[in-house]
C-alpha positions in Angstrom: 58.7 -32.8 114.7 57.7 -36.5 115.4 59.2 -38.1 118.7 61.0 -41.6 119.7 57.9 -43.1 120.1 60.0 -46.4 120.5 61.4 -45.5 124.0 59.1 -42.3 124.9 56.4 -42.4 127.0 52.9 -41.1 125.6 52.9 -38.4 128.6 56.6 -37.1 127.7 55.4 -37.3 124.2 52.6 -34.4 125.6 54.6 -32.9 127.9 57.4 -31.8 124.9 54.4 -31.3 122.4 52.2 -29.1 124.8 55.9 -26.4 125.1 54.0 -24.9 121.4 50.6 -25.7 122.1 49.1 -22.4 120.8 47.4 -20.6 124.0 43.1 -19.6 123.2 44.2 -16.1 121.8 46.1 -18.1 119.6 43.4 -20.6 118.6 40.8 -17.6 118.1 43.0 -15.9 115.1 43.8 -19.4 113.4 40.1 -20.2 113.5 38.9 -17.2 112.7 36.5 -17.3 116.0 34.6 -14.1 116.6 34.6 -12.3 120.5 32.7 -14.9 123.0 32.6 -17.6 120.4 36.1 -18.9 122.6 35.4 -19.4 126.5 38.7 -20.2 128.2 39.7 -23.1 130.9 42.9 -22.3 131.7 45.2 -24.1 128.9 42.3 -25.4 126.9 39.3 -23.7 125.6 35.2 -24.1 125.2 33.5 -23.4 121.8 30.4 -21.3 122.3 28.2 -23.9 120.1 25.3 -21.6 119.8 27.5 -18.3 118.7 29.8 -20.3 116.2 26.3 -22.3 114.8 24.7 -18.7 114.4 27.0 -17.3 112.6 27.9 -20.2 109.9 24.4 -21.9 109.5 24.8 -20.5 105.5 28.3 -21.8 105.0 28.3 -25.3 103.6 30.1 -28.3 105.2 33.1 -30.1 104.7 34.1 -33.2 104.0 32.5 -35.6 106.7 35.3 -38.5 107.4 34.3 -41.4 110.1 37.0 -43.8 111.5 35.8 -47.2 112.6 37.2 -50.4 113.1 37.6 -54.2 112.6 36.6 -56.2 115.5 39.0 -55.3 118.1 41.5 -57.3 120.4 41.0 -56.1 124.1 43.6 -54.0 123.4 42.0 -52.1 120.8 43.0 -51.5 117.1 44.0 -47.5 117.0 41.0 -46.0 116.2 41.2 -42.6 118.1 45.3 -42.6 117.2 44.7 -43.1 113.6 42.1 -40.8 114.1 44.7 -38.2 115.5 47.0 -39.6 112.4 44.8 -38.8 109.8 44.0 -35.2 110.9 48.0 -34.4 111.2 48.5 -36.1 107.8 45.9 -33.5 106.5 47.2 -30.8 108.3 51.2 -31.8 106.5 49.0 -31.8 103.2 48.0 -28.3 103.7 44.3 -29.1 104.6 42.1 -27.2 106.6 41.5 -30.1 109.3 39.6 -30.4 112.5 38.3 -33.1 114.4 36.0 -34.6 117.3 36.9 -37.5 119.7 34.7 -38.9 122.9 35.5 -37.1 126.2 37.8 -40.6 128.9 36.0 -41.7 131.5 37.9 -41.6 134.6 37.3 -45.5 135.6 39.3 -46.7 132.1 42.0 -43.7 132.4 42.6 -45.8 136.1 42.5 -48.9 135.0 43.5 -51.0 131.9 42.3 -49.0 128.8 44.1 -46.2 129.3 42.8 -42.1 128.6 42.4 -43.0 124.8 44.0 -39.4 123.3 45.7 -41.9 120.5 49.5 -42.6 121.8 52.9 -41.8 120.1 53.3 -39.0 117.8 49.5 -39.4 116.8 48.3 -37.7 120.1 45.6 -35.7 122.0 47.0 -33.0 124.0 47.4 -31.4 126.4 47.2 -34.7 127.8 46.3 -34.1 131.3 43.4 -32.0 131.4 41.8 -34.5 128.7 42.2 -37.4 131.2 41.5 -35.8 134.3 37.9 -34.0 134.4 38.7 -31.7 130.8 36.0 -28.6 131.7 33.7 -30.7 134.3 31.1 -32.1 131.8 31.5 -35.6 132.9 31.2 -34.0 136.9 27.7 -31.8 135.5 26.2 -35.2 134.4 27.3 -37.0 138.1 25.5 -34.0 139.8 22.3 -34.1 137.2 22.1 -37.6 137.3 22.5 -38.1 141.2 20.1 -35.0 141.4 17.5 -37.2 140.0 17.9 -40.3 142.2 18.1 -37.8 144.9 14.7 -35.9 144.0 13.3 -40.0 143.6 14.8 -41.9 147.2 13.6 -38.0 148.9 9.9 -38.7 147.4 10.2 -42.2 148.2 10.8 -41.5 151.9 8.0 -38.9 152.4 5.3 -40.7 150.4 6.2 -44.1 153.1 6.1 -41.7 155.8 3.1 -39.2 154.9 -0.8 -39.6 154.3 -2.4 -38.4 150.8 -3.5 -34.8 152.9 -0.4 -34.2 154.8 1.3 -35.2 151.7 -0.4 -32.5 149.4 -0.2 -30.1 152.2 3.9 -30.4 152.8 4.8 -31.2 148.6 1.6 -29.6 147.3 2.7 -32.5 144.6 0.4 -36.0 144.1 1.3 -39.5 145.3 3.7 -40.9 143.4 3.5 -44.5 144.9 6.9 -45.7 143.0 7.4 -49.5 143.0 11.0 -50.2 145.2 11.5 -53.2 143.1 10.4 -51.1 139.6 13.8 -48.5 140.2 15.3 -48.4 136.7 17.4 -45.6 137.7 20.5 -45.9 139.8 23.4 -43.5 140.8 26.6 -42.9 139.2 30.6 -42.0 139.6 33.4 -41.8 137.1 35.2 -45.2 138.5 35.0 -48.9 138.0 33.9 -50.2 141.3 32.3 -53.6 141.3 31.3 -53.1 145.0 28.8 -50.7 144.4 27.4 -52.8 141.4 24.4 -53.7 143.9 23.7 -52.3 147.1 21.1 -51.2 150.0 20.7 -47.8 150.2 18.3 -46.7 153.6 19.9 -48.4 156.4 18.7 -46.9 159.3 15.4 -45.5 161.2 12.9 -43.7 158.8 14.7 -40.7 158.7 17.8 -41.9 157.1 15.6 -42.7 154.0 13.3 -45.2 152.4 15.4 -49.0 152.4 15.6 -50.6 149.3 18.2 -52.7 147.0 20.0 -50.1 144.2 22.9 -49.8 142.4 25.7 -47.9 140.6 27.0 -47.8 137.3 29.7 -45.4 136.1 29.0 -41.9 134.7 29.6 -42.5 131.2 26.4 -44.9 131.4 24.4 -42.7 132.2 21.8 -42.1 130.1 22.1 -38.3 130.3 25.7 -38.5 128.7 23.4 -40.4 125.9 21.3 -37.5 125.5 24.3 -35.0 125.0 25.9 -37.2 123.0 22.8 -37.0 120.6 21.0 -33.3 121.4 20.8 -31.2 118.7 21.0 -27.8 120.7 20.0 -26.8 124.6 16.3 -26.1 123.6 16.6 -30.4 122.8 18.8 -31.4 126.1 16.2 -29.8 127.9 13.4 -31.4 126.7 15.0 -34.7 126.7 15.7 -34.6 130.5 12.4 -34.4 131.4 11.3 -37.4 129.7 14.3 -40.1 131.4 12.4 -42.8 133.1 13.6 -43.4 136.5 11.0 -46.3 137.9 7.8 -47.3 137.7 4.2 -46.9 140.0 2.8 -49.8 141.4 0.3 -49.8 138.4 3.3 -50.0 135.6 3.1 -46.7 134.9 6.5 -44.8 134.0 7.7 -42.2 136.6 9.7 -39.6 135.0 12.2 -36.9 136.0 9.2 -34.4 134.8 6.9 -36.0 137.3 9.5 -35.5 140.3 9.7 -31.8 138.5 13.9 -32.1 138.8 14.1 -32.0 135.2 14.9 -28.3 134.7 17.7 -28.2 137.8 19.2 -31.2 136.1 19.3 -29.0 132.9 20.9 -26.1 135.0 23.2 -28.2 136.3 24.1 -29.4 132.2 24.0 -25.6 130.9 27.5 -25.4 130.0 28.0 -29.1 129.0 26.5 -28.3 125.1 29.8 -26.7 124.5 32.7 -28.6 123.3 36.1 -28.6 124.4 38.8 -27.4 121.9 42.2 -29.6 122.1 44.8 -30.8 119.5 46.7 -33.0 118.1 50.3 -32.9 118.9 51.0 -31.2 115.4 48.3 -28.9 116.7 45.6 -29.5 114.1 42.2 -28.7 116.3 40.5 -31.4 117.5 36.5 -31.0 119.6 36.2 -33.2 122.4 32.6 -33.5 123.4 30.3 -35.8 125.7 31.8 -39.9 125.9 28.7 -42.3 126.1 29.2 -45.9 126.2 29.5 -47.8 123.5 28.1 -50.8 124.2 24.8 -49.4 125.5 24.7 -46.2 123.7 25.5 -44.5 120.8 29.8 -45.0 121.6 30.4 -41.6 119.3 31.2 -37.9 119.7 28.2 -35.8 120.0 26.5 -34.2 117.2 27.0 -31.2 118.5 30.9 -31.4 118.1 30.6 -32.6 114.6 27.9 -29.7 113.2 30.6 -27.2 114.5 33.9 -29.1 113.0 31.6 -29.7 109.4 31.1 -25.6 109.5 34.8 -24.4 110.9 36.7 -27.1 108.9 37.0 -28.4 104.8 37.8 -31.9 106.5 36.8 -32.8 109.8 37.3 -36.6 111.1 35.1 -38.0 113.7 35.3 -41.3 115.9 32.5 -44.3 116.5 33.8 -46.6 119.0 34.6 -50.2 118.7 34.4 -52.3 115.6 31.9 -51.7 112.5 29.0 -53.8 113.3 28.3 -51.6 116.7 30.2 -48.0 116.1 29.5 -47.4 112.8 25.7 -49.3 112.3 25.0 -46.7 115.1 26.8 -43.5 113.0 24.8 -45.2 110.2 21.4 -45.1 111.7 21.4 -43.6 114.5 23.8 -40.0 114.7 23.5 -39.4 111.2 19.7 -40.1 110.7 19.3 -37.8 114.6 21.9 -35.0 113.2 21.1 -34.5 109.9 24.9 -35.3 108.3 26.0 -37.2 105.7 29.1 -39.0 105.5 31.7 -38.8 102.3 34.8 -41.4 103.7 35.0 -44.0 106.4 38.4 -45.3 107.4 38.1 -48.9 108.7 41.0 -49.2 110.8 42.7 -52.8 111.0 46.2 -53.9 112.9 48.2 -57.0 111.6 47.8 -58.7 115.3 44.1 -58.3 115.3 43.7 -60.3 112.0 46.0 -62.9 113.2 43.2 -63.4 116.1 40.8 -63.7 113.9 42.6 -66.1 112.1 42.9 -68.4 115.3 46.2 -66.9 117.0 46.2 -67.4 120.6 44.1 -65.1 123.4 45.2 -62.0 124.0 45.1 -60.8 127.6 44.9 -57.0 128.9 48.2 -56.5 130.7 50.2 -59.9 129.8 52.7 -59.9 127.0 51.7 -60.7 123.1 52.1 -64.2 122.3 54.8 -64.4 119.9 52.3 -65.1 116.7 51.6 -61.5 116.7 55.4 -60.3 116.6 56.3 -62.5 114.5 55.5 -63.1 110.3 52.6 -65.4 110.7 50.8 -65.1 107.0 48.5 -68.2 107.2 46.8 -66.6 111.0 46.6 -63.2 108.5 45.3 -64.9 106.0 42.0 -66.2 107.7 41.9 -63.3 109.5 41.4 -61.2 106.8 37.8 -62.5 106.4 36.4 -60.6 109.4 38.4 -57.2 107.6 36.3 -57.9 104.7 33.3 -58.6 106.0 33.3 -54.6 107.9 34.2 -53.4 104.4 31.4 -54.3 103.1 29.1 -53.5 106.1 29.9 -49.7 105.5 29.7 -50.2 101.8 25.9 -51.3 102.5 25.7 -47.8 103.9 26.6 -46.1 100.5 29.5 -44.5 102.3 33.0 -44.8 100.7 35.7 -46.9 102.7 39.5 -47.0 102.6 40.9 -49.4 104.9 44.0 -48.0 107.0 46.4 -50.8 108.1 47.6 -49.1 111.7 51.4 -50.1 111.5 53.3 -51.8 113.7 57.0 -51.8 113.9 57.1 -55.7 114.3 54.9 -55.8 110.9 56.7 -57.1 107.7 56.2 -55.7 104.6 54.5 -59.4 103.6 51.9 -59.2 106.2 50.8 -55.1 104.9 51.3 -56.8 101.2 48.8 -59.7 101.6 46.3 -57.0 103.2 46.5 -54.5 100.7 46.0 -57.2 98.0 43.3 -58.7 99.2 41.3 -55.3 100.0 42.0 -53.9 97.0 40.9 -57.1 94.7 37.7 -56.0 96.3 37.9 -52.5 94.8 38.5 -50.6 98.0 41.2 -48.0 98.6 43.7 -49.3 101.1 46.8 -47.1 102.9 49.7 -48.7 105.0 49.8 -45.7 108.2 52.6 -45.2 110.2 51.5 -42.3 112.3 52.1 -44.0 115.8 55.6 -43.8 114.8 56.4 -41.0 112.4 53.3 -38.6 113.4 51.9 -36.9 110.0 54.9 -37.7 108.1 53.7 -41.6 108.5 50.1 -40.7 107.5 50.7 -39.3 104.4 49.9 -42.3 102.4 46.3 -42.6 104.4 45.6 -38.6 104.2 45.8 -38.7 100.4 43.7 -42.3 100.5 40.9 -39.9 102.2 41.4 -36.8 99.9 41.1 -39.7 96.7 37.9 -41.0 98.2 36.4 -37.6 99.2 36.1 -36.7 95.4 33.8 -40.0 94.9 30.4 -39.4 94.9 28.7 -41.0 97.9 25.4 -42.7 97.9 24.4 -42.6 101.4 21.3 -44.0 103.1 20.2 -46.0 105.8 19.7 -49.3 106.7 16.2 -49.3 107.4 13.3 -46.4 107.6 12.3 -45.5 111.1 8.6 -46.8 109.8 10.1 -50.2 110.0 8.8 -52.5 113.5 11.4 -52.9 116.4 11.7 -56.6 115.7 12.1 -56.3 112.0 15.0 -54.1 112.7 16.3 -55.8 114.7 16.6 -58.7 112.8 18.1 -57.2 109.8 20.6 -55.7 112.0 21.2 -59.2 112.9 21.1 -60.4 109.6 23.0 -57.9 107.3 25.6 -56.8 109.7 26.5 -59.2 112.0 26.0 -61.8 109.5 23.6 -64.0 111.7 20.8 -66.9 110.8 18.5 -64.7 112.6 17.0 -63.6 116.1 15.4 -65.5 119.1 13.8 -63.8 121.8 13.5 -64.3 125.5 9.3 -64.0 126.7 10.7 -61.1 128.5 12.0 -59.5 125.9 9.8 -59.9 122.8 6.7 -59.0 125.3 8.3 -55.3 125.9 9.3 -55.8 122.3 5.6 -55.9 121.3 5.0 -53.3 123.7 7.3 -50.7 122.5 5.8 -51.0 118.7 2.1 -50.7 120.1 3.2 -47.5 122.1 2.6 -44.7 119.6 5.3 -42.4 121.6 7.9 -44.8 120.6 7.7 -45.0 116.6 10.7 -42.9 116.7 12.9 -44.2 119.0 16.3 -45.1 117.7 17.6 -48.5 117.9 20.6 -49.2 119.9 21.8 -52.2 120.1 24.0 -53.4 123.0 26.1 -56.5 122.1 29.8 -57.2 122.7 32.4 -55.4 120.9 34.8 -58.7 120.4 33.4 -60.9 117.7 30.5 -60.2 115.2 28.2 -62.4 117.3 26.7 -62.0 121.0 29.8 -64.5 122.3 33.0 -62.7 122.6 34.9 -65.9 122.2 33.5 -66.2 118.8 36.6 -64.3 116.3 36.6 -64.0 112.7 33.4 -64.7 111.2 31.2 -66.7 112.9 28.7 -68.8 110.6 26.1 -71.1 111.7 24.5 -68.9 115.0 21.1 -67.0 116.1 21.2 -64.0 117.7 19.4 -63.9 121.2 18.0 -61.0 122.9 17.3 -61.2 126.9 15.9 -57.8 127.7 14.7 -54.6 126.1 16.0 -51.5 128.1 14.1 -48.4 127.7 15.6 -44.9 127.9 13.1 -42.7 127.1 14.9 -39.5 127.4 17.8 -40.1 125.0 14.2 -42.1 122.8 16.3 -45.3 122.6 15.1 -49.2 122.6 18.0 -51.4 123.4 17.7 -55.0 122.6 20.2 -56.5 125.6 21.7 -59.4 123.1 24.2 -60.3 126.1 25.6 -59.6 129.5 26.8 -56.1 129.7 27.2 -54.6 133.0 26.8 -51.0 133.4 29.2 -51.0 135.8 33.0 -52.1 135.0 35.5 -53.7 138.0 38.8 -52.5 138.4 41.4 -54.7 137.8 44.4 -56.4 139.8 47.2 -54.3 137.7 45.1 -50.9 137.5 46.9 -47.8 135.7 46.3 -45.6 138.5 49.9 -47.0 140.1 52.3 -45.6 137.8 50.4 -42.1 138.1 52.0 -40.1 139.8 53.1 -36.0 140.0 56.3 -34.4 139.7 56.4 -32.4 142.9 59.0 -29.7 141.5 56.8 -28.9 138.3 53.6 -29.9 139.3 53.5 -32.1 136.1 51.3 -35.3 136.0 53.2 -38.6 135.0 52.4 -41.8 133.6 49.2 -41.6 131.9 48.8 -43.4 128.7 
């Protein structure tokens, strides 16, 4: 049954929903999951990925469906509730439907962005466990992460106060001789807190540690939530781990977590983390909820893991790349689907009336501060140039050879002249578009945009990527540039281009992905730029390296790996029932 998503809350949404939820016993005989395949966390479940893999590596996959986006408002555009609204759509079509989503950070879940599980009757539950800690991944990769910086400040501190000999003697391990101001590794925890953004760790005499400048960012930047986000198995996490750079000798040389030999307690501390954890939607259709990387500086998807199991247990399964096109799906594109292996048949390019209407030159919209009238009200010449930057994602993923079908994520302010000029002007460019109600109506209101999916399913896809992996960091990054965020070209900082030059030299890096970190709210480097910026060059600043995960990340912008809390955080209207023991107000 769908809910009053008009005057219902998302968590009393959940909290009705959950009453059915089918308990894991439950989940094992609809999924057909063999004995240990199902390991259970009290409401919710993990899927023993190694088991389930074993035992359907023969059995081909289903239908691969992505969901992207047009470049977003700050508020977002829907992507993980249409995502949620396609798969219940499916599921009232009679479809064998799964899905996979990106674990919240705790930092957004208490602040503006919310717990992203969708909202209305297109929901993730049970809602509380998915915002607060699910099965402890996100807590494995704190302890991993801070392990390392740990096993670095420790070695640090003993190399400052030891000779070579007594060194050797008391570590039976070499001098390291790490440069302090060389640290590229910092320490981590799941909230925003600009405070900790730069610090002085060390304070003291020489036994409260060696002083130096450091810093925090939050978990889900961490480059180990990169590498689950992207491992193909454990036998892959673990070698991964022991090749993350955490600073550099005094000679330039990389100091690893292998060198500081914490690489395989890191991995013990990760063991479990390579299996998903099984949810649903609130029409219970399964949905895998694995690993939540930044999407900005990493890969912004679901983890490959999640989406080899749902391709083997499901005939469609639906997966997420955060933000718009240009950075979620150009990393899908060339990055998790060149890494994983997969192929994909449909991707929905998700688009809201109010976003096109920025892009069109409506007025700012501000996290937390009502809409400006223009996007409640029929405004068809703001839609109109809006449209363009719609358009111009369309055919970004029709570069890739995958099939799109634009989902128009319905408002209830919307008028049925705003969907009509969409649709017209998507489908004059021979692209399947579906008007989606599922905030409001659940599957019922996704009918339109399930059979959309279905159509394009049956069309032969002619995937392939954007460029081969033989193809020189710069080059790449220029046709990145170029192709998808429709740029003049690229200038490069001295900096940059010189560890640019570097990284193509190094033999150990001809396979390293390219990740590029740019903001997610225009096409260009300059978030103030909407629509369809013309006329501009792409500059990169910096080249981060995380060797680990094997990615080179041309920095084309200021992004802080560290997010501040706002003045109107989220974590105010949380609260608990004290009678029940129910959480209330998350969103």
């Amino acid at each position: 049954m769908a809910y009053d998503a008009i005057t219902m809350q998302d968590w009393q949404i959940a909290r009705e929903a959950e009453k059915n939820m089918p308990a894991p016993e439950e989940w094992k005989e609809k999924l057909g999951l063999q004995k240990d395949e199902l390991i259970p966390y009290g409401r919710i479940s993990k899927l023993d990925f190694l088991k389930i893999m074993e035992r359907l590596k023969d059995k081909p996959d289903g239908n691969y469906i992505d969901v992207t986006a047009i470049t977003p408002t700050p508020l977002g555009e829907g992507k993980t509730t249409t995502t949620m609204g396609l798969m219940e759509g499916l599921g009232k079509r009679g479809m064998n439907v799964g899905g996979a989503i990106r674990q919240p950070s705790g930092g957004p879940t208490m602040n503006i962005k919310g717990t992203a599980a969708g909202g209305g009757n297109a929901l993730l539950i049970p809602m509380t466990e998915f915002s607060l800690g699910l099965t402890g991944d996100i807590d494995a990769i704190i302890n991993a992460h801070n392990l390392a910086m740990v096993a670095l400040t420790s070695r640090m501190q003993h190399e400052s106060n030891y000779s070579d000999e007594e060194l050797l003697k008391r570590t039976n391990m070499r001098r390291l001789d790490v440069d302090p101001r060389r640290v590229e590794m910092g320490w981590i925890i799941d909230y925003c807190v600009q405070s900790l953004r730069h610090i002085i760790i060390g304070l003291g005499g020489k036994k409260d540690g060696f002083m130096m400048e450091s810093k925090f960012g939050i978990a889900v930047s961490s480059e180990l939530m990169a590498i689950l986000a992207i491992a193909r198995d454990l036998k892959d996490l673990r070698q991964r781990l022991g090749k993350i750079i955490v600073g550099y000798d005094r000679s330039g040389k990389p100091v690893t977590t292998g060198d500081l030999q914490v690489d395989g307690a890191m991995c013990a501390w990760m063991r479990n983390t390579i299996n998903p954890t099984l949810m649903c939607t609130a029409e219970y259709q399964p949905c895998l909820v694995h690993a939540g990387p930044f999407a900005n500086i990493a890969i912004g998807q679901s983890s490959i893991i999640a989406d080899r199991i749902g391709l083997k247990m499901f005939d469609y399964h639906v997966t997420e790349s955060g933000f718009g096109a240009d950075i979620g799906f150009e990393k899908f594109w060339n990055v998790k689907c060149r890494l994983g292996g997969l192929t994909p048949n449909t991707v929905v390019v998700v688009a809201t009336v109010r976003a096109l209407k920025m892009h069109g030159g409506g007025p700012k919209v501000v996290p937390g501060l009502p809409l400006p009238e223009e996007y409640t009200k029929e405004n068809l010449g703001l839609l109109e140039r809006g449209i363009l930057n719609l358009l111009h994602h369309v055919t970004n993923v029709k570069k890739s050879g995958a099939v799109p079908v634009v989902c128009i994520n319905s408002f209830y302010t919307d008028t049925k002249e705003e969907v009509n000029l969409i649709r017209r002007f998507v489908e004059e460019t021979g692209t399947r578009c579906a008007l989606s109600e599922h905030w409001l109506r659940g599957g019922d209101g996704a009918l339109e945009l399930a059979d959309a999916v279905m159509d394009a399913c049956k069309e032969k896809a002619d995937f392939k990527y954007l460029y081969p992996l033989e193809m020189p960091l710069r080059e790449r990054v220029n046709l990145i540039a170029k192709e998808i965020y429709g740029a003049d070209g690229v200038s490069w900082t001295p900096e940059a281009e010189a560890k640019a030059k570097e990284a193509e030299n190094n033999p150990e890096m001809k396979d390293f992905a390219t990740m590029m970190v740019k903001t997610h709210l225009s096409l260009s480097h300059d978030p103030t730029l909407k629509g369809t910026p013309k006329g501009w060059t792409l500059p990169v600043r910096d080249l981060l390296i995380f060797a680990g995960a094997k990615f080179l990340c041309p920095c084309t912008g200021t992004i802080s790996l560290m997010p501040g809390t706002s003045s109107n955080p989220a974590f105010r209207r949380v609260d608990v029932d004290v009678e029940t023991g129910e959480v209330m107000g998350l969103f």
